[in-house]
C-alpha positions in Angstrom: 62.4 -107.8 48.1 61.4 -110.1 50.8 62.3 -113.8 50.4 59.5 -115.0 48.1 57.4 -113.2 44.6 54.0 -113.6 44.8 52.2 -114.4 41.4 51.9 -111.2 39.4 54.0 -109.4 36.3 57.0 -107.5 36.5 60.1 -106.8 34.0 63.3 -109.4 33.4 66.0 -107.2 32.7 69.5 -109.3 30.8 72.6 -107.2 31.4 74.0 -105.8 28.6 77.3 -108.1 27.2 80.7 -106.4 27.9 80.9 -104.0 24.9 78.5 -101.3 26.5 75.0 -102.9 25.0 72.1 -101.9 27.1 70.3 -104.0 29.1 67.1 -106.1 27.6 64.2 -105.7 29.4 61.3 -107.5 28.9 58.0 -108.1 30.3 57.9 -110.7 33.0 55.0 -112.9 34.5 55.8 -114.6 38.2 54.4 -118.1 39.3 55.2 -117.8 42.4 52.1 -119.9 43.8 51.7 -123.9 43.2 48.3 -123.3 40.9 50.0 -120.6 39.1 53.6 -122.8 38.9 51.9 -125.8 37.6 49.9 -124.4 34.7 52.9 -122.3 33.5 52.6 -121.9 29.9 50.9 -124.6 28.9 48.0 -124.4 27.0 49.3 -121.0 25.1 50.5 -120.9 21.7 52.9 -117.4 22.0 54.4 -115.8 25.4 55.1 -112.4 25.2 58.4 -111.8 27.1 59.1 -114.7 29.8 57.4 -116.7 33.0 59.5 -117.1 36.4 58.5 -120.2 38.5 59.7 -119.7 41.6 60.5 -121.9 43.3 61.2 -124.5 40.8 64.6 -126.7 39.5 63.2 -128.5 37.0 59.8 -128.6 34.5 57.9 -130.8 31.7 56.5 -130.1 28.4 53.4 -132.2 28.7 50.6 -130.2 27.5 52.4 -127.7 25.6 51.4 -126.6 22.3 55.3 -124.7 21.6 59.0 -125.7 22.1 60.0 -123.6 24.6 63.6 -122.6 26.2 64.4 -122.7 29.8 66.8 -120.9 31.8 67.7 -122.6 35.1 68.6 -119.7 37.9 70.3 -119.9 41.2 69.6 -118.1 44.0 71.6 -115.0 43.3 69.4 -115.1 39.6 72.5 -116.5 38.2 72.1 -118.5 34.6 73.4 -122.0 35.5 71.9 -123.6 32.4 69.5 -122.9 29.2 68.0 -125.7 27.4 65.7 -126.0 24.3 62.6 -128.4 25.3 60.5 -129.4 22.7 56.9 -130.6 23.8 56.0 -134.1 25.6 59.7 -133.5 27.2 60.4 -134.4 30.9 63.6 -131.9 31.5 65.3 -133.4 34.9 66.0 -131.3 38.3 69.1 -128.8 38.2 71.4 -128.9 41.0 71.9 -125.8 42.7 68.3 -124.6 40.3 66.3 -122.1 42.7 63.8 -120.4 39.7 63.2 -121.4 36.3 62.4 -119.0 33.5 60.8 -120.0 30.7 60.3 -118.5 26.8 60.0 -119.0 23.5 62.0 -120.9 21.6 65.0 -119.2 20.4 64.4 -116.3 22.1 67.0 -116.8 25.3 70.2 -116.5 22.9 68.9 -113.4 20.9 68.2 -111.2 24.9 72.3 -112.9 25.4 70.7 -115.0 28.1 73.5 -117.7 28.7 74.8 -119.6 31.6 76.9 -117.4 33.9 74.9 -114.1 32.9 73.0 -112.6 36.0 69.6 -111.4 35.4 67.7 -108.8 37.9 63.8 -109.1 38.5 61.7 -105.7 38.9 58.2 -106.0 40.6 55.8 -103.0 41.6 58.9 -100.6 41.5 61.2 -103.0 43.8 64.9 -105.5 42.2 65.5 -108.5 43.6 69.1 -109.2 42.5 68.6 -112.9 44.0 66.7 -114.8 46.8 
């Protein structure tokens, strides 16, 4: 894929953990655009799957109606950090933090997202392994 998303869906796929568990893939929307990367998920009470904001290192709560978890990426789509934000939080810049995904509360752990784990991105029938 070239070297930017553009806002859209897609699927986050989670390799499975050593042990042979398949993959988790779930459905994935891109904020790719400043508009689309500064309205994220606030205002929404559920988010069915995840949100990429890309490019991003850091984000707030303000406005949010949910605690949500964030996974800081690198960019090779590498996990460097997930953190639990509640709402009215200002979470600070991660070094080395290329994309931020962002979910649910308590859903990152259950999909075995964890710092170190590489995820893959599909979009329109392309992977980006990393940008």
């Amino acid at each position: 894929m070239g070297g930017r998303w553009r806002d859209g869906t897609g699927r986050l796929i989670v390799p499975g953990a050593q042990g042979g568990r398949d993959p988790v893939v779930l459905p994935l929307e891109i904020a790719a655009s400043y508009r689309a990367r500064t309205k994220g998920l606030l205002g929404r009470d559920t988010v069915d799957g995840a949100m990429l904001l890309s490019p991003a290192s850091g984000v707030h709560t303000f406005g949010m109606r949910i605690p949500i978890d964030v996974a800081y990426l690198d960019r090779h789509l590498t996990v460097r950090a997930v953190r639990t934000m509640n709402p009215g939080r200002l979470g600070l810049p991660r070094l080395r933090a290329r994309h931020v995904l962002e979910a649910e509360a308590g859903t990152m752990a259950g999909w075995g997202l964890r710092a170190g784990v590489r995820v893959s991105v599909e979009t329109e029938g392309a992977v980006s392994g990393g940008l």
